[in-house]
N, C-alpha and C positions, 0 to 999 in steps of 0.2 A: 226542149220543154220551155215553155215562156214563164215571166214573172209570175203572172196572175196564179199560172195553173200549178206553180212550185208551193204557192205559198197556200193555195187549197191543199194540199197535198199535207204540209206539214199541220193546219187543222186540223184534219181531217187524224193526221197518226197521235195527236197528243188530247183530243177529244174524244176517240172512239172506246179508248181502253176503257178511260171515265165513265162512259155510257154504259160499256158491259161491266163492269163494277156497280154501276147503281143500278141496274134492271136483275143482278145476279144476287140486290142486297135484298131476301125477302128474309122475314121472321123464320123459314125453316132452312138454314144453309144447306141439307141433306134431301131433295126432293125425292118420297118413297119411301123415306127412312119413320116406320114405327117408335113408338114410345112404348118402355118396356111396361110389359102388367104388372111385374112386379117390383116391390122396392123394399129395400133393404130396414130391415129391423134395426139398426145404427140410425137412420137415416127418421126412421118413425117415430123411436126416442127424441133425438132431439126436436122434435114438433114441439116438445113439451114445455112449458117455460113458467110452470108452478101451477097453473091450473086447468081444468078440464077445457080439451079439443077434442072437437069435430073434426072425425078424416074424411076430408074430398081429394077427389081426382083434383082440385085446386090446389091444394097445400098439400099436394104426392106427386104432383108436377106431372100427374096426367095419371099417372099408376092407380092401379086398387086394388091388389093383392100383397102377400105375403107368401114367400116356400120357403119353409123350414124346416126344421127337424125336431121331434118329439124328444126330450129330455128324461119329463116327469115319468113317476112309477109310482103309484098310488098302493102297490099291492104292501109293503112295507110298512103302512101307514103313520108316515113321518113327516109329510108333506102336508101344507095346509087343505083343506078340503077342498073339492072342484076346481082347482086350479091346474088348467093345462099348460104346462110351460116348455115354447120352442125357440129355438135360439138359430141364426146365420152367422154367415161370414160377408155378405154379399159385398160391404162396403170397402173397398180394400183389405182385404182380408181379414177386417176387425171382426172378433167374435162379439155378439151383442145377444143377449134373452130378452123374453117378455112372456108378461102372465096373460093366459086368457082363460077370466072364470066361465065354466062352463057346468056346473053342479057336477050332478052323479056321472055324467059322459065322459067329466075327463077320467075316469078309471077306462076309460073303452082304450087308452091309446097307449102304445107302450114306449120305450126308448127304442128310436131306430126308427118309426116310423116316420116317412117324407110326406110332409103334409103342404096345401095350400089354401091357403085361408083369405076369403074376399073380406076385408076391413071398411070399405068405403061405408062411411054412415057410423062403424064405431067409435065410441069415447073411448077418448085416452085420459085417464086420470093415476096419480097414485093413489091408491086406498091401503091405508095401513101401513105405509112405509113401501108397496110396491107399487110398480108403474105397471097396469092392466090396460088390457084391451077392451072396454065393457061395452056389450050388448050383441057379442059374438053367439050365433046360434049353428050346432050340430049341422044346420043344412048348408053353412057357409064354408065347409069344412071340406077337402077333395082331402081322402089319403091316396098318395098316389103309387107307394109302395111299400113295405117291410123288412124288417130286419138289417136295416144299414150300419155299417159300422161309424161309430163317431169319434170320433178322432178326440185324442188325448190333450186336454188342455192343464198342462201343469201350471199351478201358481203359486208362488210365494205368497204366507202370508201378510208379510208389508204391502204388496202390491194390492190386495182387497183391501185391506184396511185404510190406505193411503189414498182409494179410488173406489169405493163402494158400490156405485151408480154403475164405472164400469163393467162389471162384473156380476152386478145383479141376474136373476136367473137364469144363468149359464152354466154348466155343468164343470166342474173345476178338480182336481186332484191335490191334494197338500200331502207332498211326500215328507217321509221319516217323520211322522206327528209323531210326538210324544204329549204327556198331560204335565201340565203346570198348577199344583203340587203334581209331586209322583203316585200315580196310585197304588192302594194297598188294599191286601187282601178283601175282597167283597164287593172293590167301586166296581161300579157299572154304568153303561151309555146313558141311560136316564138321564135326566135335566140337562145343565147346560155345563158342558166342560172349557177350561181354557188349550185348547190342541195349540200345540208352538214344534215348528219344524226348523228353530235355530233363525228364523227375523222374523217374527211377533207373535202376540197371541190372539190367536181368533178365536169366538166361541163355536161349538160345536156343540148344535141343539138336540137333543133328543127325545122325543115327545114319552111320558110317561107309557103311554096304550101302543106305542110302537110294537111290531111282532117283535123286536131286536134290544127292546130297550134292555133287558136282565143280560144282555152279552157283558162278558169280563171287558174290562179298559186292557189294552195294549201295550208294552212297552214302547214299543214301533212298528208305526202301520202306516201307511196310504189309505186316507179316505178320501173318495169321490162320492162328490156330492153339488148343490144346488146350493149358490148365495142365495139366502133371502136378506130385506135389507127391515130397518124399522127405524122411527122416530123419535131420536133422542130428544131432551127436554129443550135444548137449544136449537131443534130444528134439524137436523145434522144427520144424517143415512148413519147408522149404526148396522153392518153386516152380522151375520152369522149363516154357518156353514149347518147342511142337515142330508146329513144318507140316506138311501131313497130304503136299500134293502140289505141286510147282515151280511148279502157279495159285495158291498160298496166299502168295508171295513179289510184291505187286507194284509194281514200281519206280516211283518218282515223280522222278524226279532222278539221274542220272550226273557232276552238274554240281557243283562244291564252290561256293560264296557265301558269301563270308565278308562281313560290315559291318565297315566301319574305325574306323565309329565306333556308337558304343554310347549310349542314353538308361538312366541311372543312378539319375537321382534331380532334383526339382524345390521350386521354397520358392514356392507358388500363394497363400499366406495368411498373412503376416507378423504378427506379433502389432504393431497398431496399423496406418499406412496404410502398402501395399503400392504406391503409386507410386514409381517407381525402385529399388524393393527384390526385385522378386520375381526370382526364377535359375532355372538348366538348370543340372545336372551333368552332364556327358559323361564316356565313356571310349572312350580310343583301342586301338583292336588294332592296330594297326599303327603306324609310324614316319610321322607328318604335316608337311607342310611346306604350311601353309594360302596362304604365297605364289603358292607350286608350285600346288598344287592346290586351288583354292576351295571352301569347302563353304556351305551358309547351315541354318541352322533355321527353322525358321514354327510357330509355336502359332496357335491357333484359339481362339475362343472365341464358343460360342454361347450366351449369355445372352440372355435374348428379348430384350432393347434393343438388342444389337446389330445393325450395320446394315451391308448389305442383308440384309436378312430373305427367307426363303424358304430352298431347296435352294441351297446353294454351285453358283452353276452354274461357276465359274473351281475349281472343286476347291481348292486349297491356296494358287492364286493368286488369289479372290475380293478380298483387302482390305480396305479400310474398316474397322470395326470386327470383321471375322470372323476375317481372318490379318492376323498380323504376322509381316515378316522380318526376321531378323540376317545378315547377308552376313561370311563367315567368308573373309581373305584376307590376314593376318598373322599371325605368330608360328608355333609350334611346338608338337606334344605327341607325346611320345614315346610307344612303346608298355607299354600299361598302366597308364598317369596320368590321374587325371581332370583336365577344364578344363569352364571356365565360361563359360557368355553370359546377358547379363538386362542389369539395369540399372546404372546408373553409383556404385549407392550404396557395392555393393561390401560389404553386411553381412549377416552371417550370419542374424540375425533381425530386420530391420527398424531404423528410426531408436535408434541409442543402443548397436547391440549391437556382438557383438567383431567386428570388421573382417577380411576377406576380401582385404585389397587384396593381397596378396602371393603368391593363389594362382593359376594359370595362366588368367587373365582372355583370351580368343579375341578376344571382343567384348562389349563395355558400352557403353553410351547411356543416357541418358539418354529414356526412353521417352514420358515425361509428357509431354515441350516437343518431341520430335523423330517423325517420319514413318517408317517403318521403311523397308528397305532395298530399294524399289522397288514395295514395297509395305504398307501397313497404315497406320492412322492413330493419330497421337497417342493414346496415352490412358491412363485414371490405373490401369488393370489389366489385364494379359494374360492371366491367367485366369478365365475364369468364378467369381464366386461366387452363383451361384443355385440351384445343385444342376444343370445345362446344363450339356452334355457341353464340355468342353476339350481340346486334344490335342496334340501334339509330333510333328514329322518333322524328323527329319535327310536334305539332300541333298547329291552328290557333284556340286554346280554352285551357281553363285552364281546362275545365271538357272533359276527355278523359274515354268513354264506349268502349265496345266489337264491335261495330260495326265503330267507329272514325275512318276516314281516314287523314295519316300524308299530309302533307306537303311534307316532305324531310325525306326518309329513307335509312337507309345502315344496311349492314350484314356484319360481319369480323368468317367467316369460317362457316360449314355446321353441324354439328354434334348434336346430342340430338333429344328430341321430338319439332320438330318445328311445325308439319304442317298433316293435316291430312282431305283425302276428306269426310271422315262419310260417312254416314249421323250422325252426322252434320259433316258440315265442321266447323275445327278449325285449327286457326292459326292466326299468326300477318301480319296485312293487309299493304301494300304496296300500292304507288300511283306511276304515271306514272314519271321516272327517266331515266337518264343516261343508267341504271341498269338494271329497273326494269318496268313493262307494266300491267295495270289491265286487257287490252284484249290482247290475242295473236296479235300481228299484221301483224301475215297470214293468219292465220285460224279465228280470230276475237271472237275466245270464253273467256268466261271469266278466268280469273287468277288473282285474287284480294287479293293472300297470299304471301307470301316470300317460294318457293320450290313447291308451284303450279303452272301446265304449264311448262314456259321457265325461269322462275321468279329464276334460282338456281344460278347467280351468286353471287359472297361473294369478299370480300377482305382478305388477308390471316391473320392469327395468327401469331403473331410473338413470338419467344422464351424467358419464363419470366424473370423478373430480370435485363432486361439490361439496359433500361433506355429510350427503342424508341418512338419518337411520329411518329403518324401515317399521312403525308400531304398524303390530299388528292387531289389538288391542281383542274385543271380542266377547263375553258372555260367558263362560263354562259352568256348567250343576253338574258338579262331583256328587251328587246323589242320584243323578237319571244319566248320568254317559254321555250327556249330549251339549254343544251349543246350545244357548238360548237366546243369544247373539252370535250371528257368525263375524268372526275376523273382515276386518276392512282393512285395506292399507293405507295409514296415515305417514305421508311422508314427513319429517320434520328435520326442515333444515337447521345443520348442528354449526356453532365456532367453535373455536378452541379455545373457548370460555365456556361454553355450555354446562350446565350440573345434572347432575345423573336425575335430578326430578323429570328433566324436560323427555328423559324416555323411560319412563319409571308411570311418572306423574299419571296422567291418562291412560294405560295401557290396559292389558287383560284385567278381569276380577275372577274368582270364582265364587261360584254363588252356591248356598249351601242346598 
């Protein structure tokens, strides 16, 4: 090959790709490829930027429909008037609602139905505190099918309240509501209640002319229902929650349960060795008289060393190196005091630190050299440090079997043989908490173990050695049974100067 025609040649291979790269660069990279009709209800909101838009296939990026699904139930009459309200998922699986006034028509549509709605040409405005679709008419309306199932969207109420907008028109569940005050004989749905499922209180509206408004108030219920939002004086989305119909109220409990005693907070990792050093904070709701009436604690600890290895088949009563007892059967705590049980060292963070002797000690032993109380075995730690799950139950008995249900129990991390459905089932039994639920309270079947059902939350492990106690701080109404702030874990790192304020100080309250 000659010069000339090498050097065509290498043109030629470093020019040509460049040419098919710019002849390849048009406006649609996909030749063929459709733009979808519809667009996401996520996607339509944010068009919005405080005041009234015009939807074009322009600013929908080509789209002019909507498919969604039918929320509202006007038969109830709880809902504001003509307002059809459909909600997606379409945008990453973001749930997103939106209102479209439609007068007397929206009673035509019911929940379940699969509708598409051509938008191009409507205004989006908020009116009243909501974002509407206006100038939507009956004939832009395709239902395309009935009776679909809608999938359950449980939410906390911090999370509305904290994000308003999000959640606006969207169908929503706030499980175990209770009312803040507690209600008494007579109250009913009417006007507007504070519902609190243990993080915050939302209002729950209820229209005077409701069919459902003379229903009694709940001890504990799941209501499903429809954010609406409205205009605080500051400008500000103010939510509130509203039932469509008297099946959107459903009761889980008539029953009040209050726990006497409460898990507060624990010291699982001592800075240096944690034999005879490690503690239980408790707090009392009520006036105790541990003579009177016994209680015991049992922690767990499942670090793969420990033994008997396998499924707990004795639950809380297994032993050995799995549970340990403290048998709680003198002294006193008043209500709303914490007291303490662990080891005999009695300090705050391990050997050398400031001394605890003086604060309401239940039960100390010395753990290292002693058997626990009927059951557990010596040993140089009570809790897990291997990242394997550890746990705490409070009982209203000194004699705790395989079938004993706590009082008050927590879990700090997931790991080991906790839990298993058999036949048989085994595992450590859990009672209704912050945390934790013996029935689902959707689906209402049973789950009476820690990691069966929903039952998997934990509070985390913290990294050994360094000296943390664990606040667990938290909300309790001794007069409703329930959280009204659930437990968080505040880690606080402790020295061995620290004073009993620094885990005292911010922790649990009860609230009357």
């Amino acid at each position: 090959m000659k010069n000339s025609e090498m050097k065509k040649l290498i043109i030629y291979s470093v020019f040509l790709p460049a040419l098919l790269v710019f002849w390849g660069c048009k406006k649609d990279n996909y030749p063929g490829a459709q733009i979808s009709p519809y667009i996401a209800i996520f996607d339509i909101r944010a068009l919005y930027k405080g005041s009234e838009v015009t939807l074009t296939t322009g600013n929908m990026d080509g789209s002019h429909s909507i498919a969604a699904m039918v929320v509202s139930d006007h038969s109830g009459g709880n809902l504001p008037a003509g307002l059809l309200i459909v909600q997606d998922s379409r945008r990453l699986s973001q749930l997103r609602g939106i209102a479209v006034p439609l007068g007397d028509a929206a009673n035509d549509f019911v929940p379940g139905d699969s509708v598409i709605i051509n938008v191009e040409g409507a205004k989006l405005n908020r009116v009243n505190g909501l974002l509407e679709l206006v100038g939507i008419t009956t004939d832009r309306i395709t239902k395309v099918s009935s009776g679909n199932p809608i999938p359950i969207n449980r939410v906390a109420t911090n999370l509305i309240l904290s994000d308003p907008e999000a959640y606006e028109s969207t169908l929503s569940v706030v499980v175990k509501g209770g009312f803040n005050p507690l209600p008494v004989a007579g109250d009913v749905l009417a006007g507007d209640k504070n519902l609190n499922d243990g993080f915050g209180d939302l209002t729950l509206h209820t229209e005077a002319t409701a069919a459902f408004a003379q229903q009694p108030l709940s001890v504990s219920a799941n209501y499903y229902g429809i954010v609406f939002n409205s205009i605080g004086k500051e400008g500000q989305l103010i939510p509130q929650l509203r039932v469509r119909t008297s099946k959107d109220v459903v009761e889980l409990s008539a029953v009040i349960e209050i726990a006497p005693v409460l898990i507060t907070g624990f010291m699982s990792d001592v800075k240096g060795g944690d034999g005879n050093y490690e503690y239980i904070q408790l707090l009392a709701t009520t006036d105790i008289d541990f003579a009177a009436t016994p209680y015991a604690v049992v922690v767990t600890n499942n670090a793969n060393a420990s033994t008997p290895t396998g499924f707990p088949a004795q639950g809380w009563a297994t032993g050995g190196m799995r549970t340990y007892k403290f048998n709680l059967y003198q002294g006193k705590a008043a209500k709303g005091t914490f007291f303490y049980v662990g080891g005999a060292g009695k300090m705050i963070n391990g050997s050398s630190s400031t001394s605890m002797a003086s604060s309401n000690w239940i039960r100390a032993f010395n753990y290292t050299t002693s058997d626990g109380d009927g059951f557990g075995t010596k040993t140089g730690g009570l809790f897990a440090n291997s990242g394997n799950a550890s746990g705490i139950a409070v009982f209203k008995d000194s004699v705790v079997a395989v079938n004993s249900k706590p009082v008050d129990v927590i879990f700090i991390a997931t790991g080991g043989s906790l839990y298993t459905a058999g036949p048989p089932e085994k595992g450590y039994r859990i009672t209704n908490t912050d945390f934790y639920d013996v029935k689902n309270p959707i689906t209402l079947e049973d789950q009476q173990y820690y990691r069966s059902g929903i039952n998997t939350l934990s509070f985390v492990y913290n990294t050994a050695d360094l000296g943390y106690f664990n606040m667990l701080g938290g909300k309790y109404n001794a007069s409703l049974g329930k959280w009204m702030k659930a437990r968080s874990q505040n880690n606080v790192l402790l020295t061995k100067e620290s004073a009993l304020s620094e885990i005292e100080g911010e922790g649990a309250t009860i609230l009357q």
